[in-house]
SESE-687955 format. One record per residue (C-alpha): residue in one letter; residue number from 1; y, z, x. Coordinates in pm, whole numbers, always signed. Last residue first. Layout:
N
node residuo:A | num:NUM | v:Y | w:Z | u:X
...
***
This chain:
345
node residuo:X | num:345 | v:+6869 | w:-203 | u:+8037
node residuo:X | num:344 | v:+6785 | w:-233 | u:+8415
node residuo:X | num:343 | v:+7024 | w:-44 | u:+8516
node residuo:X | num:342 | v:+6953 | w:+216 | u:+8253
node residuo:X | num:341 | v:+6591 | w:+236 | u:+8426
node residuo:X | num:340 | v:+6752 | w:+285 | u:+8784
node residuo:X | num:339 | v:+6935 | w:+579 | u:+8637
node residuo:X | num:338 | v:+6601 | w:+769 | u:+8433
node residuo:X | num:337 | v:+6375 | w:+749 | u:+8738
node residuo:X | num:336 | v:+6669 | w:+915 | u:+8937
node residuo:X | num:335 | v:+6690 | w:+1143 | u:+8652
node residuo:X | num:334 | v:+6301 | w:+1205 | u:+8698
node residuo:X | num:333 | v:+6328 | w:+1271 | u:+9076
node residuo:X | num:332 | v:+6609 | w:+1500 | u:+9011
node residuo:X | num:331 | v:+6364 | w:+1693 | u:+8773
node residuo:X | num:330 | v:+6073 | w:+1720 | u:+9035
node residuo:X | num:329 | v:+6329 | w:+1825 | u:+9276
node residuo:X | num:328 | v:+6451 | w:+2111 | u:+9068
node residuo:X | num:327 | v:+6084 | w:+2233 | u:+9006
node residuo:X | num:326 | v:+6038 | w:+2220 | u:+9391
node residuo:X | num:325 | v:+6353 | w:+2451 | u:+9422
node residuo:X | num:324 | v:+6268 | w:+2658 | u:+9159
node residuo:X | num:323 | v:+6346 | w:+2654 | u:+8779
node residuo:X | num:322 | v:+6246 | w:+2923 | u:+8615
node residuo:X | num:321 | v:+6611 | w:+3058 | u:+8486
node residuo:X | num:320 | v:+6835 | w:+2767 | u:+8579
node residuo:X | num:319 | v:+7033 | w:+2811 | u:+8898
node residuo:X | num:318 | v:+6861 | w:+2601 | u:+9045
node residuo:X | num:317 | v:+6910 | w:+2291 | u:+8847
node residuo:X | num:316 | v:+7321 | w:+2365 | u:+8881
node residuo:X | num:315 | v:+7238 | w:+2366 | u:+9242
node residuo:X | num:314 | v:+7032 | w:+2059 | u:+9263
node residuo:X | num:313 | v:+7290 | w:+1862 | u:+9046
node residuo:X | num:312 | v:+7263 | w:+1716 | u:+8701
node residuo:X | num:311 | v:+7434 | w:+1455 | u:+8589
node residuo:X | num:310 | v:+7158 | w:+1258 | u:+8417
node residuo:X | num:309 | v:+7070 | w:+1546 | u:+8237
node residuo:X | num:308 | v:+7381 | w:+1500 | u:+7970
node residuo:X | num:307 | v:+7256 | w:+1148 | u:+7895
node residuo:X | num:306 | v:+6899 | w:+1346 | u:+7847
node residuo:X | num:305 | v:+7057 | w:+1587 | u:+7583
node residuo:X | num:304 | v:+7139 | w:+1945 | u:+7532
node residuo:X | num:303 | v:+7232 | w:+2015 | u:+7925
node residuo:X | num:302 | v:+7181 | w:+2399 | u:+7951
node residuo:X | num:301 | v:+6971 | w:+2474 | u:+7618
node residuo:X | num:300 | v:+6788 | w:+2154 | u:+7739
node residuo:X | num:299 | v:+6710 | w:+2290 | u:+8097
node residuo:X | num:298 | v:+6601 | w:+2624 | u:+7947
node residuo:X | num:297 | v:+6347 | w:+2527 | u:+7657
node residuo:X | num:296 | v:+6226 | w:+2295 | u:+7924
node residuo:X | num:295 | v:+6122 | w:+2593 | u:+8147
node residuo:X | num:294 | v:+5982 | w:+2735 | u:+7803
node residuo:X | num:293 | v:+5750 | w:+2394 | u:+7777
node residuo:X | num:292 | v:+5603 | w:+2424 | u:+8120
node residuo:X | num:291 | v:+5787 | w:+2152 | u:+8346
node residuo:X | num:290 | v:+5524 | w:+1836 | u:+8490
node residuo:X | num:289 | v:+5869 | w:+1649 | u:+8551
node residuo:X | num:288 | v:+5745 | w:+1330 | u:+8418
node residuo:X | num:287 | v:+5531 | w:+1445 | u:+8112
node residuo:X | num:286 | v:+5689 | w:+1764 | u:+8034
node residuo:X | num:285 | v:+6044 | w:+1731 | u:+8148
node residuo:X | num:284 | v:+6051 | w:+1332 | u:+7939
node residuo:X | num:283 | v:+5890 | w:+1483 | u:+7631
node residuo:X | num:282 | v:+6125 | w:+1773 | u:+7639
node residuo:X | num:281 | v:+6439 | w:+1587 | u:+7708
node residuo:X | num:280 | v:+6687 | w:+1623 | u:+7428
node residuo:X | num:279 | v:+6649 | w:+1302 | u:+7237
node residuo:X | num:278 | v:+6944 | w:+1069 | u:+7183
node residuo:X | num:277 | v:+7012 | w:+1001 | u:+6831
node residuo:X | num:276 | v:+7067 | w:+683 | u:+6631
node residuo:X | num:275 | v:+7085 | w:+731 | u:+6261
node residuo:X | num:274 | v:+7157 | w:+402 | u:+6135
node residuo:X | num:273 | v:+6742 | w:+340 | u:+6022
node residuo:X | num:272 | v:+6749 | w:+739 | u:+5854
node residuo:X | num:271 | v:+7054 | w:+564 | u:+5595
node residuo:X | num:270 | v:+6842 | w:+246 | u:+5526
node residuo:X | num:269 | v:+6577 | w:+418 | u:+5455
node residuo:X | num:268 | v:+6747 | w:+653 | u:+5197
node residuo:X | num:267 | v:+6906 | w:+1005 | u:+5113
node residuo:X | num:266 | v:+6960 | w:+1105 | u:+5436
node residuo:X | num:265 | v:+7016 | w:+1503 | u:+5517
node residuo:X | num:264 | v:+6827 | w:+1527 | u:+5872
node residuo:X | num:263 | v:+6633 | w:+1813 | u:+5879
node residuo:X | num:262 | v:+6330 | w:+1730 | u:+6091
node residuo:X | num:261 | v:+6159 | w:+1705 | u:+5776
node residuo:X | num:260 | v:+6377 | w:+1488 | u:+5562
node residuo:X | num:259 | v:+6271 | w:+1213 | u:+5806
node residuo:X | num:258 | v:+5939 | w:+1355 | u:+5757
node residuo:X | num:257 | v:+6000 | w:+1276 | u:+5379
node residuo:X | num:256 | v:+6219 | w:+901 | u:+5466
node residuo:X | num:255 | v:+5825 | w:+805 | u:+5626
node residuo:X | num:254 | v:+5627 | w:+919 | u:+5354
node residuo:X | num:253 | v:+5394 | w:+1191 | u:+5291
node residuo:X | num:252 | v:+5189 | w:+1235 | u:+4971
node residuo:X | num:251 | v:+4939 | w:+1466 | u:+5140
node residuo:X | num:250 | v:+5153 | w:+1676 | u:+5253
node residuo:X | num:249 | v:+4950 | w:+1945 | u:+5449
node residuo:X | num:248 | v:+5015 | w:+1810 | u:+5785
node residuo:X | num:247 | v:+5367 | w:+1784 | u:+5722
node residuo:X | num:246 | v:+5351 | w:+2179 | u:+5683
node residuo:X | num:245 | v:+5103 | w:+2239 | u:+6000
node residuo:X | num:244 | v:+5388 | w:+2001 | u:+6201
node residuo:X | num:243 | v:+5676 | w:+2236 | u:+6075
node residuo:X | num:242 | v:+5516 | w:+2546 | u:+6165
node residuo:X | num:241 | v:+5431 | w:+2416 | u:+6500
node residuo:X | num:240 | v:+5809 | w:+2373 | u:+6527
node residuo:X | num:239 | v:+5917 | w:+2690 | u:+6419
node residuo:X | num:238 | v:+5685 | w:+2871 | u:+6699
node residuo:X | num:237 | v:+5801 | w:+2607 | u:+6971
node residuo:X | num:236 | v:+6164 | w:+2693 | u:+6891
node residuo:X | num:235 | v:+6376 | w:+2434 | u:+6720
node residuo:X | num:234 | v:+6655 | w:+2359 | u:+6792
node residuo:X | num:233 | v:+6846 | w:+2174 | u:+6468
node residuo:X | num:232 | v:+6820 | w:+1842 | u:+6370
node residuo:X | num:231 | v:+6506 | w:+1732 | u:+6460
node residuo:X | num:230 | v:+6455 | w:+1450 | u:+6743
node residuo:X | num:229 | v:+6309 | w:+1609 | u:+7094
node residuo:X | num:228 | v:+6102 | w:+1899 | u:+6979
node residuo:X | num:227 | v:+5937 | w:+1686 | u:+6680
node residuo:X | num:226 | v:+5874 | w:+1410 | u:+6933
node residuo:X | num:225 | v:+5743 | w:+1694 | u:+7162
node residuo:X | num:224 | v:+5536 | w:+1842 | u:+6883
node residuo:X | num:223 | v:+5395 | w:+1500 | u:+6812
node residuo:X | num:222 | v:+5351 | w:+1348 | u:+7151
node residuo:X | num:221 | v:+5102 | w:+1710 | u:+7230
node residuo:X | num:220 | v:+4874 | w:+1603 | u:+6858
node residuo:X | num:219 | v:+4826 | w:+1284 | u:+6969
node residuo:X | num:218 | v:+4726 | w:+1354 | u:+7335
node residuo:X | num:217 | v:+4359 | w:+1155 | u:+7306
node residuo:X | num:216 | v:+4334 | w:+1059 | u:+6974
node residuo:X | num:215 | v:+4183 | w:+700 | u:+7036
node residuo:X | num:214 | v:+3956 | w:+830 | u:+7349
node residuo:X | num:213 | v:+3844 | w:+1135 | u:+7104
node residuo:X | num:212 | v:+3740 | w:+880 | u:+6800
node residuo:X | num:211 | v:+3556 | w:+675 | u:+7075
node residuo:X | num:210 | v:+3396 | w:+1009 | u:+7197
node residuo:X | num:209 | v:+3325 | w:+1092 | u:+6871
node residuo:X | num:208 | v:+3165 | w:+731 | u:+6793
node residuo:X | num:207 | v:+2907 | w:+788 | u:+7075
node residuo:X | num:206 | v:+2814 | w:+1152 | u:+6961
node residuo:X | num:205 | v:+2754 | w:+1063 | u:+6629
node residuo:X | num:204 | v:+2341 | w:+989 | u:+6622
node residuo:X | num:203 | v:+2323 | w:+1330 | u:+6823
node residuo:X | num:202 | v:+2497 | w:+1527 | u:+6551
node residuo:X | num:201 | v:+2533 | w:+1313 | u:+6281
node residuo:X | num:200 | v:+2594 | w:+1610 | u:+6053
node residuo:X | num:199 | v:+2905 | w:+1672 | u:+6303
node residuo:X | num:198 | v:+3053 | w:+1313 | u:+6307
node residuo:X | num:197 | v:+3030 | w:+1357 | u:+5897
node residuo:X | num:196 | v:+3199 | w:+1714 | u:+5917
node residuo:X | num:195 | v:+3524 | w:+1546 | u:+6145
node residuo:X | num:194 | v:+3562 | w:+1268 | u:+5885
node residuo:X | num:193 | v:+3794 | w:+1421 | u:+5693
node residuo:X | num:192 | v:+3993 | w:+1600 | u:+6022
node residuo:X | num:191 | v:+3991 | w:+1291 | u:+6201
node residuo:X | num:190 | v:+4149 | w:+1049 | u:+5945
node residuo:X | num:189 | v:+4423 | w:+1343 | u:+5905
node residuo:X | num:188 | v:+4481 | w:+1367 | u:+6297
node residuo:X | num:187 | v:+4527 | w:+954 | u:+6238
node residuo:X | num:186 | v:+4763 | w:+1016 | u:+5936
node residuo:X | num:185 | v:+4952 | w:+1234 | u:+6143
node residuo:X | num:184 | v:+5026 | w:+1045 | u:+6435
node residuo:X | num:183 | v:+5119 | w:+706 | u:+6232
node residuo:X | num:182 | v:+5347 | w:+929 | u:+6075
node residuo:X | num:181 | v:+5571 | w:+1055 | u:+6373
node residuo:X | num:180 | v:+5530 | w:+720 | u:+6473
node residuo:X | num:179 | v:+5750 | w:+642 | u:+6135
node residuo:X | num:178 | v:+5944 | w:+928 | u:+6203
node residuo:X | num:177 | v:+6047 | w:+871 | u:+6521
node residuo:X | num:176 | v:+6142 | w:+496 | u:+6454
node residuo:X | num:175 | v:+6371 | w:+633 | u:+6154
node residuo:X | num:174 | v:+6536 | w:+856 | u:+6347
node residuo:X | num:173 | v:+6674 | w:+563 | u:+6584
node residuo:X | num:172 | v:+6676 | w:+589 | u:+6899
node residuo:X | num:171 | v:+6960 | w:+642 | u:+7096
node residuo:X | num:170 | v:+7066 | w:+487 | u:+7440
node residuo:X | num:169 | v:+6803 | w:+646 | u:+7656
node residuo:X | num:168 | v:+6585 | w:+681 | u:+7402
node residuo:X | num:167 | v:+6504 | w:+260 | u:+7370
node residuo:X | num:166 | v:+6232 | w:+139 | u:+7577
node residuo:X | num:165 | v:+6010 | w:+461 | u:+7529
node residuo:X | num:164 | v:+6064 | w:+482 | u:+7174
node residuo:X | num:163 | v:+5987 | w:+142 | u:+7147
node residuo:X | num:162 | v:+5665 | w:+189 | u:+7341
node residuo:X | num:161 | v:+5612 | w:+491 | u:+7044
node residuo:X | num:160 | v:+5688 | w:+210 | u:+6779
node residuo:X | num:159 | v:+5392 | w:-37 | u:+6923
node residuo:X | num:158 | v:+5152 | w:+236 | u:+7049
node residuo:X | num:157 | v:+5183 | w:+373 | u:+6633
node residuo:X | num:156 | v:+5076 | w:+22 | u:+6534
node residuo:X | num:155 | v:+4773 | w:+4 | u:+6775
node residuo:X | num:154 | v:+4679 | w:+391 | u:+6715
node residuo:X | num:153 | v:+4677 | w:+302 | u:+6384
node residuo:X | num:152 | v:+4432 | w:-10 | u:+6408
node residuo:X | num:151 | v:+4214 | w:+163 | u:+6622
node residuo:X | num:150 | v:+4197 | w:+467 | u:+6354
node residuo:X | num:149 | v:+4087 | w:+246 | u:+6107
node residuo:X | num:148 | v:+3839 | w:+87 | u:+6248
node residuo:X | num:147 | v:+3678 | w:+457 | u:+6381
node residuo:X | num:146 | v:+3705 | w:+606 | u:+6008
node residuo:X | num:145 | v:+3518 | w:+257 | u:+5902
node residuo:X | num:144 | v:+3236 | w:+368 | u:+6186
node residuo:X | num:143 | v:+3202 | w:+689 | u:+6069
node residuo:X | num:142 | v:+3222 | w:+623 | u:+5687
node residuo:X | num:141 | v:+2914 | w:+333 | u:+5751
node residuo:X | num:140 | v:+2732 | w:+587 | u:+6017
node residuo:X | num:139 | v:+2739 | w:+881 | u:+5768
node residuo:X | num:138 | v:+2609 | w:+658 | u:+5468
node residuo:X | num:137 | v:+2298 | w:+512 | u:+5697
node residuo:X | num:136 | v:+2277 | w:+923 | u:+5732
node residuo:X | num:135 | v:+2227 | w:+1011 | u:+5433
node residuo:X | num:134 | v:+2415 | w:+1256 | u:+5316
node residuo:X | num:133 | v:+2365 | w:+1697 | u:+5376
node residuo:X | num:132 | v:+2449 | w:+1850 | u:+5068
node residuo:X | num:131 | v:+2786 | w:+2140 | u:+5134
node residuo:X | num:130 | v:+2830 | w:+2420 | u:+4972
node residuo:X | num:129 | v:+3029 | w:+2752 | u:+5051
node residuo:X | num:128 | v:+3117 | w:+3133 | u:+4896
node residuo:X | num:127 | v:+2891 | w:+3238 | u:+5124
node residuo:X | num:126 | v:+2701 | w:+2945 | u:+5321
node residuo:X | num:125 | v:+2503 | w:+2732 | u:+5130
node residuo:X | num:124 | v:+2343 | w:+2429 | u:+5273
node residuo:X | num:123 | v:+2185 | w:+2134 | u:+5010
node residuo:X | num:122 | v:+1936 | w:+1917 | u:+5161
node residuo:X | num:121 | v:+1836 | w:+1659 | u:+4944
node residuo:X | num:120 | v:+1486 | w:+1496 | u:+4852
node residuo:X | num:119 | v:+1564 | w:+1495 | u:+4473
node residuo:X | num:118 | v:+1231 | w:+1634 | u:+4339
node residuo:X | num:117 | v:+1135 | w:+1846 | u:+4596
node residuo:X | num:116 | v:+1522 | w:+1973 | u:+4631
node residuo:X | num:115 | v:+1566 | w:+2130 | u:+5016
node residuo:X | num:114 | v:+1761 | w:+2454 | u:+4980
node residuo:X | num:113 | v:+1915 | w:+2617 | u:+5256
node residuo:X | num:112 | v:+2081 | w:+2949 | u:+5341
node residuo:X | num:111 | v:+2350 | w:+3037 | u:+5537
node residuo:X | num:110 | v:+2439 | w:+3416 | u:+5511
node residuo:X | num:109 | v:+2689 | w:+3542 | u:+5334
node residuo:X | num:108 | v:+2502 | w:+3806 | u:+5195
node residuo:X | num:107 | v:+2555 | w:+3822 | u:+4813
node residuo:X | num:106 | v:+2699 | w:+3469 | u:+4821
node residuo:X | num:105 | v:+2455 | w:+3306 | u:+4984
node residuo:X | num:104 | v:+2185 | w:+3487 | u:+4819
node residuo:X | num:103 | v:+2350 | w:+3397 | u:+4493
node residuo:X | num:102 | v:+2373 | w:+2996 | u:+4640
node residuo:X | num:101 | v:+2000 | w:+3004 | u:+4740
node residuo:X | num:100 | v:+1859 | w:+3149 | u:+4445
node residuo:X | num:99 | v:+2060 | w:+2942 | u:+4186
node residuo:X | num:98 | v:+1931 | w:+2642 | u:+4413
node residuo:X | num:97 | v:+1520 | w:+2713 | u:+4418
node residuo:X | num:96 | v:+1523 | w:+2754 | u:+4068
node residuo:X | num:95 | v:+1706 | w:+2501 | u:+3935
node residuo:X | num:94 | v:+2083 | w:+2468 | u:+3744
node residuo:X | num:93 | v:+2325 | w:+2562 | u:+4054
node residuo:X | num:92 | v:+2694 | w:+2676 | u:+3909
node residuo:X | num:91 | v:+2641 | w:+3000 | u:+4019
node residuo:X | num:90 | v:+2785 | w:+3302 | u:+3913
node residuo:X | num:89 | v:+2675 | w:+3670 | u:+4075
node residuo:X | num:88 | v:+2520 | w:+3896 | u:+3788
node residuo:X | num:87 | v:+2164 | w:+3823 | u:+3872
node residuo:X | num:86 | v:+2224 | w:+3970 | u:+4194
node residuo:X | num:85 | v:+1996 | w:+3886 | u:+4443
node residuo:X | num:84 | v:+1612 | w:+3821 | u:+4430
node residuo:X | num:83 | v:+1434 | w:+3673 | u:+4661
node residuo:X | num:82 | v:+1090 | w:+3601 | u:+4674
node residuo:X | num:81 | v:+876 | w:+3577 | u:+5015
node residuo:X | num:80 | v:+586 | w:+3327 | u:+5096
node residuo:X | num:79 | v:+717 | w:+3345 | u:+5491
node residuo:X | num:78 | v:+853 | w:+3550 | u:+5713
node residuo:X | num:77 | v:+1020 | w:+3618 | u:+6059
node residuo:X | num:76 | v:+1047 | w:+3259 | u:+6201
node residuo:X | num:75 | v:+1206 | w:+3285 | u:+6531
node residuo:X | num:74 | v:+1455 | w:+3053 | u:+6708
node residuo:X | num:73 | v:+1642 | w:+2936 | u:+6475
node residuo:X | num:72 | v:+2006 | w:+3128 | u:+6578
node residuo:X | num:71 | v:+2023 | w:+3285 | u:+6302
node residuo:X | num:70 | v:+1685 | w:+3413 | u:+6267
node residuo:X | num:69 | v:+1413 | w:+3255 | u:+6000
node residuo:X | num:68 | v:+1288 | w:+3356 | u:+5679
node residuo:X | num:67 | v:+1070 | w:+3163 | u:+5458
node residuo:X | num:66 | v:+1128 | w:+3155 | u:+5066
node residuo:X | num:65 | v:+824 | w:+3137 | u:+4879
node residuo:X | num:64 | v:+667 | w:+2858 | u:+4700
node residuo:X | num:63 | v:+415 | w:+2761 | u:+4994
node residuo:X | num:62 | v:+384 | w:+2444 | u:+5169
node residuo:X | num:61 | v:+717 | w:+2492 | u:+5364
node residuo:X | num:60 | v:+504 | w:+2698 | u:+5557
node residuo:X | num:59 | v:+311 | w:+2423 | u:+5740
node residuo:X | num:58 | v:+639 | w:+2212 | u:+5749
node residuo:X | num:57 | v:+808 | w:+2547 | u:+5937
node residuo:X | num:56 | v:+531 | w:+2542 | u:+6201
node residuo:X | num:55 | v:+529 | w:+2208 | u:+6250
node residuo:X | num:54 | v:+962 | w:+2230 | u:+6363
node residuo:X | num:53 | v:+845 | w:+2541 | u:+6571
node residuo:X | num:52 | v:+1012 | w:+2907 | u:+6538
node residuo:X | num:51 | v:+868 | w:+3169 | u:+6767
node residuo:X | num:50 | v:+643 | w:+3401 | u:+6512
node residuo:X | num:49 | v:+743 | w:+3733 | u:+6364
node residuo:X | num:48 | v:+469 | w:+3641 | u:+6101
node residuo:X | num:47 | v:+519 | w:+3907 | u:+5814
node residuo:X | num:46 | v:+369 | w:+3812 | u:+5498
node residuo:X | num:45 | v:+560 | w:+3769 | u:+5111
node residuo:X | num:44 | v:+646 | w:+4012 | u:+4874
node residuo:X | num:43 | v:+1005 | w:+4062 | u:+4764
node residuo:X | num:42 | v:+1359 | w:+4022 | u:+4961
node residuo:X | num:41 | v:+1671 | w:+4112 | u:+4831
node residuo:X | num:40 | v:+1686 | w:+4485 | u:+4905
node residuo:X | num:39 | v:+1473 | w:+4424 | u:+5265
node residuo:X | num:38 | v:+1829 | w:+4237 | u:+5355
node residuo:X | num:37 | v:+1941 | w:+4459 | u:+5608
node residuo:X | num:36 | v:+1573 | w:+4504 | u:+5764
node residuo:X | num:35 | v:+1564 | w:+4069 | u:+5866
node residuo:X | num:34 | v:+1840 | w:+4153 | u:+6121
node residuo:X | num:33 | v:+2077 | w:+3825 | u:+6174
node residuo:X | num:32 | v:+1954 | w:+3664 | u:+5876
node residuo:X | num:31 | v:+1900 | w:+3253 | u:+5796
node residuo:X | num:30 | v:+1720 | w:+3207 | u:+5467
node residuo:X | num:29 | v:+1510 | w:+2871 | u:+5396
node residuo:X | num:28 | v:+1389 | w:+2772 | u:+5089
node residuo:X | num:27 | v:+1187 | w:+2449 | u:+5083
node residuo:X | num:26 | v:+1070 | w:+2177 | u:+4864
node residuo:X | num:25 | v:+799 | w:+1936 | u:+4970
node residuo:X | num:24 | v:+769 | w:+1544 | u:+4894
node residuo:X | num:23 | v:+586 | w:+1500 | u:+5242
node residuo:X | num:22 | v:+880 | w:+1297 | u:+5401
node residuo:X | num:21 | v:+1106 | w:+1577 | u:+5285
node residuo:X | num:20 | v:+931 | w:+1812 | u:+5475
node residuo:X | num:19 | v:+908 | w:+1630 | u:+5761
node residuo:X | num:18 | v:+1301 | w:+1565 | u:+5743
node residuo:X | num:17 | v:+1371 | w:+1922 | u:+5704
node residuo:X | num:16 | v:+1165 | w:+1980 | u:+6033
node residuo:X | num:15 | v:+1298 | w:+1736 | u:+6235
node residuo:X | num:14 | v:+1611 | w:+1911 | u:+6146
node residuo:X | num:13 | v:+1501 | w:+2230 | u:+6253
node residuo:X | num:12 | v:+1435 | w:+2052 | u:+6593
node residuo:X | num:11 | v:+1783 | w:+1911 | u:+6619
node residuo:X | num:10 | v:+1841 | w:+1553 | u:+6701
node residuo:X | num:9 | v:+1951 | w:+1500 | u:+6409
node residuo:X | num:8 | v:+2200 | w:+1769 | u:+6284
node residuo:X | num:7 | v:+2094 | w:+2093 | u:+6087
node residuo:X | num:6 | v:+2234 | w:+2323 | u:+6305
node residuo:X | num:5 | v:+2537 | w:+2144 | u:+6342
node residuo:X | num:4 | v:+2635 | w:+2182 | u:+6000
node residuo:X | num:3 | v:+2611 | w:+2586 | u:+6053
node residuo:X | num:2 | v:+2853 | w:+2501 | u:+6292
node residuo:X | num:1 | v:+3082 | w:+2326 | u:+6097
***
């Protein structure tokens, strides 16, 4: 991703790139921390040693040899040079210019980049890694669909989280956790595939991240609490997170799967809809209470569940490992919260 970001409009390398392009060139670029540890690849060529310019690189780009620049773009160290790496190393690259690039890649690990004269496409290699740059009208169209469709979830998943809200205090239904459970995850999943396109837009993106940011703002904190709260067992925050990364790797997953998840042994819909459990408190200590998640960990080992909270006492809160006097307040605030909203239920 960062090596993305170097080549992002808005970026004076990729002004560069895109001059080239414009003038039907080809280009070889190779990006080296210390030009002397790769003198055993490197061939011919002049020494320039130059500060690195976006008019300067088109100039050179007129030449067949690679050029190389630093790391960080900021000098251009050569240019007219030929590498050769290992002819042994596979590629799967059928020109010149690209074999090159991804052997060099993979011999060094390095980034390197080839720009195709006949195809006009920037292709990035870094070790073992390719990725060709898209056009950006393309980038903007997947961005913008990402950002529709991550509105839309965060509607639906607002809709069964305000039930969640409404309803804990007399059972919710595992069902309802799991299906905003999903909503969740399927929005961090939108975000994660589209992540690399809102980076190669680099400047061009930066409105439609901050959208994307607003919409998953707190997502990924709901989950582990809901996941906290509802599964079958304690968990510990260690075995949770595991959980989460798991669900996160399904591809294929459903509702009645996450269900299956939390460890609840159901073998249908309609059997997760009648389970109606009351959640332990987390969400409600950490968002209400302001209580670090292993203070938490010690108020629900003593009371299990947030019926069971509602009778606690300013003593018995004290005497709590972690739990202070102000910290005790803060949660007897919160029950009171909790009381008048059962009245009103």
């Amino acid at each position: 991703m960062e090596k993305i970001a170097l080549l992002s409009p808005g970026t004076k390398l990729r002004k560069a790139l895109e001059d080239i392009i414009a003038a039907n060139l080809g280009a070889l670029l190779f990006f080296v921390d210390d030009v002397n540890k790769y003198r055993n690849i490197m061939q011919g060529g002049f020494e320039l040693n130059c500060s690195f310019t976006p008019e300067r690189l088109y100039e050179l780009a007129k030449m067949d040899g690679a050029i190389i620049l630093s790391e960080d773009v900021t000098k251009i160290f050569s240019a007219n040079v030929h590498l050769v790496p290992d002819p042994n190393i596979p590629t799967t690259e059928t020109g010149i210019r690209h074999r090159t690039a991804e052997r060099v890649a993979k011999q060094t690990g390095k980034m390197v980049v080839a720009i195709s004269k006949r195809r006009n496409v920037i292709s990035l290699y870094v070790g073992d890694y390719k990725y060709v740059l898209n056009d950006r009208r393309l980038l903007m169209t997947k961005s913008t669909q990402a950002l529709n469709a991550l509105e839309k979830y965060r509607t639906s998943f607002e809709k069964i989280f305000s039930t969640i809200e409404n309803e804990e205090l007399r059972g919710i239904s595992i069902y309802d956790v799991a299906r905003a459970i999903e909503k969740a995850l399927i929005m961090l999943r939108i975000w994660e595939d589209i992540y690399p396109y809102i980076v190669e837009l680099g400047e061009d993106g930066k409105l439609i991240s901050l959208q994307m940011s607003e919409l998953l703002e707190g997502l990924d904190d709901i989950v582990f609490l809901l996941v906290m709260d509802y599964s079958f067992d304690e968990l510990k925050m260690e075995d949770a997170k595991r959980l989460i990364s798991k669900m996160k790797e399904e591809r294929d997953l459903s509702t009645l799967r996450i269900v299956k998840y939390l460890g609840w042994d159901v073998q249908s819909v309609a059997q997760a809809m009648e389970l109606v459990y009351l959640p332990r408190g987390y969400r409600i200590l950490k968002y209400f209470a302001k209580l670090p998640i292993t203070v938490s960990a010690k108020v629900v080992e003593r009371y299990k569940n947030l019926k069971a909270l509602l009778t606690a006492t300013i003593q018995e809160l004290m005497s709590i490992e972690g739990v202070g006097e102000k910290r005790a307040h803060a949660i007897l605030d919160v029950v009171e919260i909790l009381k008048s909203k059962i009245k009103q239920l």
